[in-house]
N, C-alpha and C positions, 0 to 999 in steps of 0.2 A: 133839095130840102127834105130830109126826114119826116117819117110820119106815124103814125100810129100804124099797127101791121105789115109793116115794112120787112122783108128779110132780108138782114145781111147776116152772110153767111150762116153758122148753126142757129143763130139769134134772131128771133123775132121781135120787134121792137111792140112795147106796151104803151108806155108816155113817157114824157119828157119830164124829167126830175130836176133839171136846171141848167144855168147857162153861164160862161167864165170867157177868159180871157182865152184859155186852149180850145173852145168848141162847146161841148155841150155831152150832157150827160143823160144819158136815157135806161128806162127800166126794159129789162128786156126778158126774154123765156129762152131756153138752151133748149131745142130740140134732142127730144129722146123717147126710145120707145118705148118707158114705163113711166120714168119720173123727167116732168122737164123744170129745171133748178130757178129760180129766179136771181138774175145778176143784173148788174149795173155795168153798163156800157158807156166811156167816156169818148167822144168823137174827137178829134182833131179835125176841123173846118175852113180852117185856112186858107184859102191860096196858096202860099206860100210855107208850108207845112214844112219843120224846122225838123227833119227825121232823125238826127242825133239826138235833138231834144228829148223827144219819145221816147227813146233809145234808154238813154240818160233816165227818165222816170219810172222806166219800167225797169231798169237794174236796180234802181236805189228803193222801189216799190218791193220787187224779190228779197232784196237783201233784209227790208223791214218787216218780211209777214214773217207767219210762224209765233206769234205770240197773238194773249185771245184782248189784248187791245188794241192791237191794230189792224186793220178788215183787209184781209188778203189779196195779194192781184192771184188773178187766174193765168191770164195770159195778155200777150201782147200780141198782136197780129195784125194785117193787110186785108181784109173780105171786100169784094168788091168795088175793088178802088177805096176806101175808106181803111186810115188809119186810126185803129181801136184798141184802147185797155179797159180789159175785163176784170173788174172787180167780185165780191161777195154781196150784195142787196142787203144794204141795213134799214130794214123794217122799218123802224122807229124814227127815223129821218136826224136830222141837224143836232147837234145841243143849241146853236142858237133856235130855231123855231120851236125846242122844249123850253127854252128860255122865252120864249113870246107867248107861250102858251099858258106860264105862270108869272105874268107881268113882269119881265125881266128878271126876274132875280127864281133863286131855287126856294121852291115852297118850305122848306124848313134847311137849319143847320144841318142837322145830320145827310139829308140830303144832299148840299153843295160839298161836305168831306166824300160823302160817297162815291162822287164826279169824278173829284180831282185826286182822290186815291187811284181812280182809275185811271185814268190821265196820266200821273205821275209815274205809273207801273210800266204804262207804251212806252213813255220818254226813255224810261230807263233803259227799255232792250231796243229803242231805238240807237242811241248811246252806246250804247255795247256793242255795236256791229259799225259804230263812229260816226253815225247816219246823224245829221244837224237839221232838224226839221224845217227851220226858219219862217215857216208861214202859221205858226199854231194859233186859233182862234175858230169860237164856235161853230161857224161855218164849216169846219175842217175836223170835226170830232163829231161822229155819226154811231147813235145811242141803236143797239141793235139787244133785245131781250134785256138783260139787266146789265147789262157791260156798254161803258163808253169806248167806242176804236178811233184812233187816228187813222186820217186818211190825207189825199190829196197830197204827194208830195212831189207835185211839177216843180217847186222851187228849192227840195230838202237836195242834199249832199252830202255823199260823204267825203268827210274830212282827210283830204287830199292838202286843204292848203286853209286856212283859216281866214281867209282875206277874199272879199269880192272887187268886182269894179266899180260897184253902186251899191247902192242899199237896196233890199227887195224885200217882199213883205207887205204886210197889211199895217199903216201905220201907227192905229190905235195898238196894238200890240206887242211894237219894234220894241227892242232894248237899246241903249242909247248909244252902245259900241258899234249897232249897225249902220247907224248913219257916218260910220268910219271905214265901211264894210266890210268891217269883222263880224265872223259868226261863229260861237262856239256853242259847247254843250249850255252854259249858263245863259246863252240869247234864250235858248227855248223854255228856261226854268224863270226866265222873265216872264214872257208871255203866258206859262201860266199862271204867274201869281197873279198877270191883269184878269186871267179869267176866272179866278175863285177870287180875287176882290169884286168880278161884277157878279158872280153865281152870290156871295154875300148882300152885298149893295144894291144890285137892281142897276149899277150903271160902272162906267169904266173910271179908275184914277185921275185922268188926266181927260179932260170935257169939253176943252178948246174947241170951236167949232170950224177953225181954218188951220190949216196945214202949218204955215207958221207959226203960232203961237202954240201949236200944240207939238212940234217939235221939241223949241226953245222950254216948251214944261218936260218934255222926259229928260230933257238932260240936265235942267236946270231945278226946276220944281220938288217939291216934295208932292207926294198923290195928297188926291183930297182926302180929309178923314173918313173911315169907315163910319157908318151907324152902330149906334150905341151898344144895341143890343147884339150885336158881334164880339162874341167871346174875346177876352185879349190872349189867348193861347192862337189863336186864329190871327188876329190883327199882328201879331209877332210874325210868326209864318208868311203873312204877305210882305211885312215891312222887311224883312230879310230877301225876299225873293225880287223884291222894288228895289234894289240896292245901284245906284248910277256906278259902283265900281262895281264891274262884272265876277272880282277877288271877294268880292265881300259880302253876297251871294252864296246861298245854300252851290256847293261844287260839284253834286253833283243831285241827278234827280232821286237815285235812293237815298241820300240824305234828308232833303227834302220831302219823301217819302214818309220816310222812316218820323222824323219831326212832327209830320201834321198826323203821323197815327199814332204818337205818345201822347200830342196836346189831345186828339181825340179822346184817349182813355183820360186822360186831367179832367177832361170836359163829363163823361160821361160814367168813368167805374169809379168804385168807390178802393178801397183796400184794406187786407189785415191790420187788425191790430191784437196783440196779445192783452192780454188781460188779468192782472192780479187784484184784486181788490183790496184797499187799506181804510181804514176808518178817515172819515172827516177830517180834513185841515182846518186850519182858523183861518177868516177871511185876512188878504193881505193889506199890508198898510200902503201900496203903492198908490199913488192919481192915477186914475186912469189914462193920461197923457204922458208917463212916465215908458221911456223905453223899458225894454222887457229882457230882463234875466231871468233862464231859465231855472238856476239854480231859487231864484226868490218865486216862481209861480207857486200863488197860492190855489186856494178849491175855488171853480169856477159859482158866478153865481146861484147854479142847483145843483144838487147833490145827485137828482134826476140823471145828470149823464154816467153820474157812475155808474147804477143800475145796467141801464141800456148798455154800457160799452162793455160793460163786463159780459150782456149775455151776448155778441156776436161771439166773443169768442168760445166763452162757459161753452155757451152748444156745442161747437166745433169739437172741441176737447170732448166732450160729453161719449162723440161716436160720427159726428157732422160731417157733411164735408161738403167743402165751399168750394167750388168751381167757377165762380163768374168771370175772373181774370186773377191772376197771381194780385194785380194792383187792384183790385178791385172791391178795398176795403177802407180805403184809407179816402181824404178829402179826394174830391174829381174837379169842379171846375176849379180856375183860378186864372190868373191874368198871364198873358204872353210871353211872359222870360221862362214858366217853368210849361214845357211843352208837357211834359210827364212825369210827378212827383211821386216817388211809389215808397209805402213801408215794407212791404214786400219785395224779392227780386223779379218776378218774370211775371207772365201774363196766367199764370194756373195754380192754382191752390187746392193743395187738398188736407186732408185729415192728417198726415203725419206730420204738415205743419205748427199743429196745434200742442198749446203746454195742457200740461197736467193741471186740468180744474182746482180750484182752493175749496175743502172740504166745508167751509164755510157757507160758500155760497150756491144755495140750491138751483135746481134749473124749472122749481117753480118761480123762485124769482126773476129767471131771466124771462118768461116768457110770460112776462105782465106788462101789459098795455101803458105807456105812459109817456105824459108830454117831459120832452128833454128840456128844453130851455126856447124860451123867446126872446130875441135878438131887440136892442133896445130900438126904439123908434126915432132914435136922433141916428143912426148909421145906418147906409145906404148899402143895396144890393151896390158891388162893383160897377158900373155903371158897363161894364163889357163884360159879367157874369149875369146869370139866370139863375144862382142857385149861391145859399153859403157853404154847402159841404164844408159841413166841421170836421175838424180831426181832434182825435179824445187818448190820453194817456191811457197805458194799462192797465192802470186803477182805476180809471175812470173818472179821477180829480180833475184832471187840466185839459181844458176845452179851448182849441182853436180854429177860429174861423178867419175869413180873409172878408173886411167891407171898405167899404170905401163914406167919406165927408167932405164936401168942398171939395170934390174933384183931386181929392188926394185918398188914395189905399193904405191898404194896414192891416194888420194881423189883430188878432184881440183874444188874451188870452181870459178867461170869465168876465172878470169886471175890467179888465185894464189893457188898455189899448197901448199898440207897439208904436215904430218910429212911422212918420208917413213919407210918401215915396211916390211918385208919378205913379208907377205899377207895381203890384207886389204876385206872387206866381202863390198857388195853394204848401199854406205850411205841410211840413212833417214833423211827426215827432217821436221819439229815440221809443223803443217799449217800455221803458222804465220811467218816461216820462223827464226825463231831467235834460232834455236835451231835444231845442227844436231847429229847425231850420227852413228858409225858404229864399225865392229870387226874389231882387227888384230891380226898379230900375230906376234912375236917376239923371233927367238931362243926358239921353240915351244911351247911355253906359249901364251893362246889368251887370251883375253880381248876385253873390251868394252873401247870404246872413245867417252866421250860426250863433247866437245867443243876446241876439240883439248889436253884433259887430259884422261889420260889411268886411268881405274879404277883397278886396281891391289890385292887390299884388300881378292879377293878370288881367291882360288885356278885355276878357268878358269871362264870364263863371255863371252857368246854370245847370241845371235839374241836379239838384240836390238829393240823396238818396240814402237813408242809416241801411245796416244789415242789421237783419230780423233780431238779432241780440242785442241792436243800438251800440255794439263796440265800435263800429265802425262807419265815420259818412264820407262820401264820394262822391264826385260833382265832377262835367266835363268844363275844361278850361281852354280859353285859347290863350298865346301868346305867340307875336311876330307871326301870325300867318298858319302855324302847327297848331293841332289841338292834342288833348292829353289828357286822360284821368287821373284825378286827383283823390286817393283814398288818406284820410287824416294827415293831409297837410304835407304827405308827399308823391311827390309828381312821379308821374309815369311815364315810359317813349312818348314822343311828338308821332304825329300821323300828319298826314293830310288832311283827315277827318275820321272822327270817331262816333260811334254809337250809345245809349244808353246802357253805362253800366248794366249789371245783374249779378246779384249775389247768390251762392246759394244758402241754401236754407238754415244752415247752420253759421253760415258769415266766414268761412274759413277761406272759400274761393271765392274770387271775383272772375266775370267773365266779359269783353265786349267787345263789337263789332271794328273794324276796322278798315283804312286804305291809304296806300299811296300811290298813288299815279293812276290805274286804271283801275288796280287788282283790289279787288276788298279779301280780305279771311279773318276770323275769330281770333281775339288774345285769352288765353285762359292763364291769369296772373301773367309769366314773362314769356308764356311759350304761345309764338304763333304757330295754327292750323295752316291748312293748307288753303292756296291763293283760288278766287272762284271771279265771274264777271261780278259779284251781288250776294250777300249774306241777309239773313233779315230772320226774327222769330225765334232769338236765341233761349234756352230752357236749361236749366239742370234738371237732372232726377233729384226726387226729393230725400237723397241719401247725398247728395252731391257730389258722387264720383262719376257721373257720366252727362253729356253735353249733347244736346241735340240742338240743328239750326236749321232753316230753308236755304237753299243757295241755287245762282243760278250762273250756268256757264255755255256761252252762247245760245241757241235756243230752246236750251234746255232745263229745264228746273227740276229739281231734286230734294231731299231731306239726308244731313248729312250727320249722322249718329257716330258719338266717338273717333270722328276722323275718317269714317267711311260713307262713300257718297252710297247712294238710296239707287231704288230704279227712275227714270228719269222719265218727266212728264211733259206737260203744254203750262203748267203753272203747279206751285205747292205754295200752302200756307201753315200757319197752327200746329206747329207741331208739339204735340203735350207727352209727358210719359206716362204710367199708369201709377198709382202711388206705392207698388213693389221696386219700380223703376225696369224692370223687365220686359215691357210692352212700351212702342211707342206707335200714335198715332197721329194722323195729319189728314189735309183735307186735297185733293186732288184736280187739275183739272185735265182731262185726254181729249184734245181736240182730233184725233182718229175718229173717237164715238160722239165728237158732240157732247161731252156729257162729262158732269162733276161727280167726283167721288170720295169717298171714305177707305185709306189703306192703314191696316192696320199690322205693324211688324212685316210689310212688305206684301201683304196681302192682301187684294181689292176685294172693298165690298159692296154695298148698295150705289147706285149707282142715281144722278138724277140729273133734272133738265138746269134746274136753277143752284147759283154758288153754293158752295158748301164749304160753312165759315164753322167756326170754335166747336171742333171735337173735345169733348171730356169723357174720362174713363167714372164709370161706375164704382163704388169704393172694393169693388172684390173682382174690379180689372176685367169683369165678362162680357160689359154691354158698354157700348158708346152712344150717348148722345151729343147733338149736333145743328147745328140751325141751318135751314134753308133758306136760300138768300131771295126772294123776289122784289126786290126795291118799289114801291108805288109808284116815286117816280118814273122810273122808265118803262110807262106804259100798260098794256093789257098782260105784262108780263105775270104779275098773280102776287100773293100775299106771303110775307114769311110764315114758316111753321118749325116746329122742332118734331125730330125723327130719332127717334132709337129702334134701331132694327129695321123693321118691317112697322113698324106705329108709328102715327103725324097725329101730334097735339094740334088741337084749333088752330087755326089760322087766322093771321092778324095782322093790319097796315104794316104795323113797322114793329122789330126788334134792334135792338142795337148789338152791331153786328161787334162789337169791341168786347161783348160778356158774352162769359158762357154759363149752359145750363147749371143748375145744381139737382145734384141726384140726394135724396134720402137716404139715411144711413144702411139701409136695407136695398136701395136702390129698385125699389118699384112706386118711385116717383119721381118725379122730375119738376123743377119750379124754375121759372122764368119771370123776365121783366117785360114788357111789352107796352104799346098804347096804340090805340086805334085812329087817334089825331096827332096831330103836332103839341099839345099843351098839355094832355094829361098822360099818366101812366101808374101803372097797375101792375100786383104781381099773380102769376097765373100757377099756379099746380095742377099738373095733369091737365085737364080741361075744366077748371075751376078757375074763375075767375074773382081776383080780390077788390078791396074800393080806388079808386080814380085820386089821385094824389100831385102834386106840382111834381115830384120826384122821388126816386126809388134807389136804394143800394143795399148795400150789405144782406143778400137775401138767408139763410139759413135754419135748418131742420133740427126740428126737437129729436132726442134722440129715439123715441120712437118712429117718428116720421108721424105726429099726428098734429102738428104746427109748425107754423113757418113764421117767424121774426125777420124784423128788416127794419130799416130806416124809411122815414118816409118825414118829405118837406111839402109844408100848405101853408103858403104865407110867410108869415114872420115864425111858423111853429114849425119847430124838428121833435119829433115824433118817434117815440120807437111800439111799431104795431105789432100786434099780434093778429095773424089769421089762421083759424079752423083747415087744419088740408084735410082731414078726413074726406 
């Protein structure tokens, strides 16, 4: 029997961490004559101790480390008669006993995306080295600093043969192919979706408390419904990863991936919109229950959003510049068919995006305080959103929002509400305002709706997208099993799976993600790049002759500018250009040092302990700011903050890690979104703090840099504030 101070071999045993069907697993100290390390020691205990088995975990354990979500083995070895694998000691213990600790479920949204983003990034370089995890469940994801690792793979394989003798696995978790004992890459993209429906829910799909019946429901059953207040960008995401045909199923985990961090920004950024101002329309003669032609939308019921919508942009144009995300001006939540609805193409925005102000309208007018419109009180918040994020024409006349009546969605353009639909995904609308679009869904078939007409023709049609000049909208399609971009009504190559489009800034290029078979690489219009394990974080320069994207190929991850791979890291993220497009920069992580960084044009710089998410370049390309990632949830790991340079603004519970800062047109200031709880948020300059609001987007600087405008939702009121940065 094992015991506390026990030495086997380098290892001194500390206490016992838990106990499995292989033995047991003990915290231990690595004897050394300056630093001794803290590791986790798995014992095999057996009698009959199965040595190829061991063998077998600890190959398929090597072949899976080297990425920073899954907790490395050390070593495998024989001390003392005891057969032993040496793992990394994750601090922070289980996701389920962080799940027990916040009543089953993860203490906010943004939380459970933050999970299973991480989750989904192991699967995928698990997958890429062909490694089929088969056993994934909270027990088996060990929360260390601010990153979730997969662990435990006594029963993972790699993909020699796709077939078992039996089914193996934790049953709550199985996919329904395994009780056939097949296991592929899509077994494991089951299993997470049961485990961001329970991080959502507080409990699992399928509840059956005996073996049989709870069988007969995975293969048979539909999951129980989500709760309400579960985004339907999110309840999509599960309902696609729940799928009993394992074909029909997100294919792979960067898809998946990729998916739940487009609905994330739907949910969370807001995006561009350009802005001309034209005088008053006359209200229209529609009923409100009449479907909606874009060409007949009239002025919404206040005139109010004109004002407002004109100065997010007026500013910008002014000298502004907007950094929060490329999308992140435009509507954010909206219901589950549209994972990421953008008027904009990529995830960063800056000033050369912006038109030329109308001499008309002053930028004292834009930066006056004023309620936009109040949502009438017979329409309901979506019953799966938290927020209406309206989206507003260029003039500022035509107001769309997504609510929901009687358990039926809709759009609503001022006064007149569109057709109703099980679900409907956050509108968009053209810059000129004449032209909107969004997802629904109908008796589980979704589709795309451009002008109040459902485009049906393929087998499913979502996230809708115009280019910045509204010439052009895009949407991915599938049909037979291939999916394929669709720009104005004509089709593009079939894939195996495809990414969300991206325009650039002037709508001439389109660019997206791609894969067949294993290989994922970039389409930029017909020409594909070259083949990587994983593409992800695709950008043009804001000239739009050059293409930068994250890629990763075998254990190695990179930033791949113009067709040339980068220096190669332990993870890359964010990669943005500078707004000359001569600088790019990204965010880094070097598991050598431990430690996240900022490289800019190939050049490392500050260096730190916790993630380093959304770099943006300063408007004159000198300085970079940047958020530091310490999640609340996982633990005593510490508070987000933003960094430019050698400077850390206040620090605060939570940032949303999907926007980035915005700098002052002078760039000696910096404004952010932030909230100290789960329900309110706030916008912060410098270390100034502004008032406490249901919601926050469009944040931007007067052109002196001595106020800051933004949207902000309280109640049934959208708001366009004004706050003092001086």
């Amino acid at each position: 029997m094992l015991r506390p101070n026990d030495i086997i071999g380098p290892y001194k045993l500390t206490r016992r961490l838990g106990s499995g069907a292989f033995g047991e697993v003990w915290l231990a100290e690595k004897h050394a004559a300056i630093v001794s390390p803290e590791v986790a020691i798995k014992f095999a205990l057996s009698d009959d101790i199965d040595f190829e088995a061991v063998k077998r975990e600890a190959e398929v354990w090597k072949l899976a480390s080297g990425h920073p979500n899954v907790i490395p083995i050390i070593e495998a070895n024989v001390y003392d008669g005891h057969l032993v694998i040496v793992s990394e000691y994750a601090r922070d213990g289980s996701l389920n006993n962080w799940l027990k600790r916040h009543n089953g479920r993860a203490p906010s949204i943004s939380a459970a995306i933050e999970v299973m983003m991480g989750i989904l990034a192991g699967l995928e370089h698990l997958h890429a080295q062909r490694i089929v995890h088969r056993d994934l469940k909270p027990d088996n994801i060990l929360l260390q600093g601010a990153t979730p690792r997969l662990a435990d793979f006594g029963i993972s394989r790699v993909i020699t043969s796709k077939y078992s003798e039996h089914a193996v696995g934790t049953l709550p978790y199985q996919a329904p192919e395994t009780f056939k004992g097949r296991y592929i890459e899509q077994t494991d993209l089951w299993s997470a979706g049961v485990i961001f429906y329970q991080l959502l829910a507080g409990r699992r799909p399928f509840r059956q408390p005996d073996e049989a019946p709870l069988i007969h429901a995975i293969l048979n059953d539909p999951p129980d419904p989500l709760p309400a207040d579960v985004p339907a960008q999110l309840q999509e995401v599960i309902a696609r990863a729940l799928q009993k045909d394992a074909a029909q199923r997100y294919q792979t985990a960067a898809e998946m991936r990729e998916t739940l961090r487009q609905a994330s920004k739907s949910i969370f950024d807001r995006q561009t919109v350009k802005i001309d101002p034209q005088p008053a329309e006359p209200p229209g003669a529609n009923s409100p229950d009449q479907p909606i032609n874009p060409s007949d939308i009239t002025q919404p019921r206040s005139n109010r959003w004109k004002y407002a919508a004109a100065g997010v942009v007026m500013a910008l144009a002014i000298g502004l510049v907007m950094f929060l995300n490329r999308n992140s001006s435009a509507p954010a939540k909206a219901s589950s068919e549209t994972k990421s609805l953008s008027l904009a193409p990529t995830a960063k925005s800056t000033v050369a995006d912006s038109p030329t102000p109308p001499a008309s309208q002053t930028e004292a007018d834009i930066f006056k305080e004023r309620l936009l419109v109040t949502v009438p009180k017979e329409y309901e918040k979506r019953s799966t959103a938290s927020s209406w994020l309206p989206a507003f024409s260029r003039d500022g006349s035509k107001v769309v929002y997504a609510a929901s009546r009687g358990g039926k969605d809709f759009v609503v353009f001022g006064d007149m509400k569109g057709p109703e639909f099980d679900s409907v995904g956050e509108p968009v609308i053209s810059s000129d305002g004449s032209k909107i679009a969004y997802s629904g869904i109908q008796n589980g078939k979704e589709f795309v709706i451009v002008g109040g007409k459902k485009i049906t023709e393929f087998d499913v049609s979502y996230h809708p997208i115009f280019s910045p000049d509204g010439g052009k909208l895009a949407y991915i399609a599938w049909q037979d099993g291939k999916r394929f971009i669709v720009v104005n009504n004509q089709k593009g190559p079939a894939f195996d799976s495809v990414g969300t489009p991206v325009f650039s800034h002037d709508g001439s290029r389109i660019a997206y993600s791609a894969k067949i078979g294993k290989k994922s690489f970039v389409m930029i219009g017909d020409k594909k790049g070259p083949e990587f394990d994983s593409v992800d974080g695709l950008v043009f320069s804001h000239d739009g002759k050059r293409v930068a994207y994250a890629a990763q190929q075998g254990n190695k991850y990179f930033v791949v500018i113009d067709g040339q791979k980068g220096q190669g890291f332990s993870y890359v993220r964010d990669p943005i250009f500078s707004s000359d497009g001569n600088k790019v920069a990204y965010s880094a992580r070097d598991d050598t040092i431990s430690k996240w960084l900022i490289v800019v044009d190939g050049v490392k710089g500050r260096e730190f302990d916790g993630a380093v998410v959304a770099p943006v370049f300063s408007p004159d390309g000198s300085k970079v700011a940047c958020q530091v990632y310490f999640p609340r949830y996982m633990g005593e790991s510490g508070p987000h903050f933003i960094a430019v340079g050698d400077k850390e603004w206040p620090r605060f519970d939570f940032m949303d890690i999907f926007k980035r800062p915005v700098f002052s047109p002078d760039g000696t200031k910096v404004a952010y979104a932030a909230h100290s709880n789960d329900t309110k948020w706030f916008v912060v300059v410098n270390d100034k703090k502004g008032l406490e609001v249901d919601w926050v987007w469009n944040i931007v600087f007067s052109s002196d840099g001595s106020k800051v405008a933004y949207g902000a939702e309280q109640g049934r009121e959208i708001w366009w504030k004004v706050m003092d940065a001086r």
